[in-house]
N, C-alpha and C positions, 0 to 999 in steps of 0.2 A: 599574473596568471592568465593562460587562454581560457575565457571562458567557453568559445565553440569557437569553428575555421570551418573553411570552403573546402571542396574535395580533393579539390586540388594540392590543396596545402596539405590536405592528408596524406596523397600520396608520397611525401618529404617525410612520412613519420609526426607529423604534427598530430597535438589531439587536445583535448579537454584535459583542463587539468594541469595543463605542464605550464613550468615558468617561462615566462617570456623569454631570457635569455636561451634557452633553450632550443624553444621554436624558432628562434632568427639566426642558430648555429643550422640549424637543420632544413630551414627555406627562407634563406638570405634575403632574397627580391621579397617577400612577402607584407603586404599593404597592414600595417595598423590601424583598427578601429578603435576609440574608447565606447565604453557602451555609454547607452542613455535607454536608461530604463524607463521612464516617461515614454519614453519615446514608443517603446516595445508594446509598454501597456497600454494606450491610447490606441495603435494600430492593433492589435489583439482584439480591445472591443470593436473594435469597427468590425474584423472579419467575424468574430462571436455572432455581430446581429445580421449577416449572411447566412453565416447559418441556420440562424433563427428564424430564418423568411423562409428556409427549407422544410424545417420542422421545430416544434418545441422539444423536441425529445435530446438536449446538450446536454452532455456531459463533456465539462473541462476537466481536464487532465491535469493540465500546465499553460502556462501564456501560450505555450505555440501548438498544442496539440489538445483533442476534442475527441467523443466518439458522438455518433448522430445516427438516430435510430430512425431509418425510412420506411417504416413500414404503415403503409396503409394512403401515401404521401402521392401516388402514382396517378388515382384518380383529378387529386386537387393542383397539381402543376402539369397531369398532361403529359408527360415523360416517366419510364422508368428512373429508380432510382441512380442506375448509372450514369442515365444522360444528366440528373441535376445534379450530379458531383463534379460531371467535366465543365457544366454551366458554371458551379460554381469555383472550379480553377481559374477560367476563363474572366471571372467576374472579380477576383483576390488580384490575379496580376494587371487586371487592366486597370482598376482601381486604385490598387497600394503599392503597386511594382515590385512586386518576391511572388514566388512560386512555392506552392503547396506541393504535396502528395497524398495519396489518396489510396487507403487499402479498404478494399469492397467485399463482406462476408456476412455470413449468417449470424456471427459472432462476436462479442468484445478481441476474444483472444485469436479468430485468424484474423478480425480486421485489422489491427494493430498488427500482427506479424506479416499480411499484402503489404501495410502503409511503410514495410520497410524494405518491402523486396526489391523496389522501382525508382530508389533515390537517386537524384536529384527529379523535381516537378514528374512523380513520377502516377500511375495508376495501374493497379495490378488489381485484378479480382481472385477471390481465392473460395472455392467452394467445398461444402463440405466432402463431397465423393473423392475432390482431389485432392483433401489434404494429408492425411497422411501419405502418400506418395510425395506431396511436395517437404513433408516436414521428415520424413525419414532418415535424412542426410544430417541434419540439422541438430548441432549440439543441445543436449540438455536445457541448458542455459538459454534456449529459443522460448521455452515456457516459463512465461511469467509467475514469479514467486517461486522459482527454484532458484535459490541464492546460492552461496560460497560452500559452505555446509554442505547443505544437501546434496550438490554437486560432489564434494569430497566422498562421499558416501555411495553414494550412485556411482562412479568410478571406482570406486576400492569394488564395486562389488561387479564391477566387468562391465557399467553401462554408462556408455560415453553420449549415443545418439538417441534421436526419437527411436529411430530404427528397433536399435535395441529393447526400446521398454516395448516395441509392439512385438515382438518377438514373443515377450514374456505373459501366461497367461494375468488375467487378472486376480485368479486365486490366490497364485505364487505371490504378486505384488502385497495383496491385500494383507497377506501372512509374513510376510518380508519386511512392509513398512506401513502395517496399519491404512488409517483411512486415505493414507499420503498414497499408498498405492496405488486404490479407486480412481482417486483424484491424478495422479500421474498416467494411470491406461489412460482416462476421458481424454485427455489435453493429447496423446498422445497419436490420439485418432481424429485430432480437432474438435472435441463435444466440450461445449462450457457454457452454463448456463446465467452465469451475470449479468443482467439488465443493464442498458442504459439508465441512468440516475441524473434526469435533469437537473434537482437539487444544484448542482455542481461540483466546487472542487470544496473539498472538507481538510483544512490546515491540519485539524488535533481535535481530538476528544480529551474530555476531561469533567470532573467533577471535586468540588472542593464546597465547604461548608463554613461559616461564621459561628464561632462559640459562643453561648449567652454570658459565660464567665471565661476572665482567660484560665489556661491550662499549661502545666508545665510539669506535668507528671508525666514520661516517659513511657511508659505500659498504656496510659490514656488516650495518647495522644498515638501509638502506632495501633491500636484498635478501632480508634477515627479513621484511620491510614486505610486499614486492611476493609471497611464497608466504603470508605470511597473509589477505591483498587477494584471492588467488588461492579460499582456502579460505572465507572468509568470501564467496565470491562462488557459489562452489556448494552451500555450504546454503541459499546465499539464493535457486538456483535448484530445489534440490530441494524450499524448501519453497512454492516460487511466489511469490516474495514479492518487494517491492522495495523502498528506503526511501529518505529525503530529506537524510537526516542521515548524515554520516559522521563515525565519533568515532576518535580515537588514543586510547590509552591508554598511557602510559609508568610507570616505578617504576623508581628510580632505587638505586644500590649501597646508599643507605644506607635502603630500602625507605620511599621518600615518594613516594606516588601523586597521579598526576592526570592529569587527560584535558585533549585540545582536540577542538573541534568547528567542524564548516564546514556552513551549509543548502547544497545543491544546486540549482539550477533545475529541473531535472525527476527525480523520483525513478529508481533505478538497480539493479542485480544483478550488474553486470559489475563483473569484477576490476579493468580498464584503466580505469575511471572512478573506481571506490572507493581505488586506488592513485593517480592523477590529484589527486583531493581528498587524500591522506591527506600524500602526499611533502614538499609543501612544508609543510608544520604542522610533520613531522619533521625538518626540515632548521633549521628554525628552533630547535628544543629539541636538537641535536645538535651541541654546540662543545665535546666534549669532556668532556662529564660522562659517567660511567657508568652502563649500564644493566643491569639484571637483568632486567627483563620488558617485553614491547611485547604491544601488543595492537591492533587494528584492527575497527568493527564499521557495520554501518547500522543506524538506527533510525527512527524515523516513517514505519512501515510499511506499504503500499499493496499488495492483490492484484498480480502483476504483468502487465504486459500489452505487447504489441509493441512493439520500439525505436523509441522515434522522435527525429528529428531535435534537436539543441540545437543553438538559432540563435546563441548563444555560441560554440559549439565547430563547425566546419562539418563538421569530420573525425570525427565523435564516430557519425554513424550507418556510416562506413566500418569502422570501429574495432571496431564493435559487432558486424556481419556476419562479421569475421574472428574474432572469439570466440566466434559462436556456430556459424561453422565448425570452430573447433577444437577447440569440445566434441565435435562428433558425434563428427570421427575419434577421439579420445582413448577414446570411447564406446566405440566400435568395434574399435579395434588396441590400446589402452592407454595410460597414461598420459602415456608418453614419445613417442607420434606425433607431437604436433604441438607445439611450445612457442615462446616469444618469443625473440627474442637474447637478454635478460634473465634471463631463462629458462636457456638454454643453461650460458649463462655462469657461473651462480651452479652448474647441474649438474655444468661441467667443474671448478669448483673446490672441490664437495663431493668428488668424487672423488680430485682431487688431496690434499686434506685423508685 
């Protein structure tokens, strides 16, 4: 498989993703690499700690891409932040020999969409007055975290480009497609407030627990399920984050581990989805063998961003609203304000216990 190609090769139709034999039907002359990931990853830290010498404010994305918050950086190197982004092109290729690109914004979400206007070794800056002019043109699909879905949808309903949503007031949206809406005006006029998160890059969330006795009660063990769904869902909201993948993890009396995994259609944070994916996998590994440890987690992780709709599930944005109502109050009164029957249920019989 290609796992990435030069631009050149692109313009032959090559891309990510396709079988070899394929790309060598379609640019003949074209030079084979095998990878070496060592390789990738060693050269990555090195430019990491360039960056670092910029500012501590990294956040990794992936080996090859970063966002890096210059603010405040201007006094302490003596240059605006533009000039130490071209310092640091200049410092990447004379050093490691490859070439960066570089998108300059007030923002996560225009900086990442300059850092792709300008490819190859490219530098674009993108300001907020100019962005909606520059994003108008610009498919749906330019705003991060509008997937497959919501793309299908936004289409059926006559809206193809940015253009289009800014057309739209934001009442109409808001009532159209809930708080997806809000969050689709903002993006649409370039306003997104996501911080940099030095932290760095975050694989999966998850939480999972050791029983004091094994358990091989079926009802037991998906109500263990449904409070770790619960807690794997609000780290996954404290850390803003959402993912595509939900894993189980089981380990059984006689300590033999293994997981099962499910992709999602549209990445997630809610408990009632992550428990949705996670039940039936357990239901399946639950006939009676014994368990010592469950765990539950998401992984292939996305910034997160407003609920929206899954054209599979019709009930799934109703679902969504009730949980994120029931964060507030829990916020607010405490833990036990607001819960599920589920919920309840497994309370009255901790108690009882």
């Amino acid at each position: 498989m290609v796992s990435t190609c030069c631009y050149v090769a692109r313009t032959y139709g090559v891309r990510s993703a396709m079988p070899m034999f394929k790309a060598l039907k379609l640019c003949p002359n074209a030079v084979v690499i095998k990878g070496r990931m060592d390789l990738y990853v060693r050269e990555g830290r090195r430019i990491r700690q360039m960056m670092q010498a910029l500012t501590p404010l990294v956040e990794p994305v992936s080996i090859d891409e970063a966002y890096l918050d210059l603010s405040g950086t201007e006094a302490l190197h003596g240059a605006p932040p533009a000039l130490s982004l071209m310092h640091l092109q200049k410092e990447v290729e004379r050093e490691i020999g490859i070439t960066i690109s570089v998108g300059l914004a007030s923002n996560k979400f225009l900086a990442k969409t300059a850092s792709e206007a300008d490819k190859p070794r490219g530098f674009f800056a993108l300001s907020l007055d100019e962005a909606p002019a520059y994003l108008s043109d610009k498919s749906v699909r330019i705003i991060g975290g509008v997937g497959a879905q919501l793309e299908k949808r936004l289409n059926a309903d006559g809206i193809r480009t940015v253009g289009d949503l800014q057309k739209i007031p934001v009442q109409t949206l808001a009532r159209r497609y809930g708080v997806t809406g809000v969050w689709l005006h903002n993006c649409a006029f370039g306003r997104h407030d996501r911080k940099v998160d030095p932290v760095g890059e975050r694989k999966s969330v998850s939480s999972e627990t050791t029983f004091d006795e094994d358990i091989s009660d079926p009802q037991a063990l998906e109500d263990i399920l449904w409070r770790l769904s619960q807690r794997t869902a609000d780290r996954a909201k404290q850390g803003g984050v959402e993912g595509r993948v939900v894993t189980l993890k089981l380990k059984t009396h006689d300590f033999r581990s293994f997981t099962r995994r499910v992709s999602l259609s549209e990445p997630t944070q809610l408990a009632q989805a992550i428990f949705r994916a996670a039940s039936p996998m357990l239901a399946r590994e639950a006939t009676g063998i014994r368990y010592r440890l469950i765990g539950v987690g998401i992984s292939d992780l996305v910034d997160a961003r407003a609920d929206a709709l899954d054209l599979a599930d019709p009930k799934s944005l109703k679902r969504a609203r009730a949980e994120r109502a029931a964060d507030k109050a829990r916020e607010k009164f405490g833990d036990t304000a607001v819960t599920t029957g589920r919920g309840h249920r497994i309370g009255l019989s901790r108690k009882k216990d």
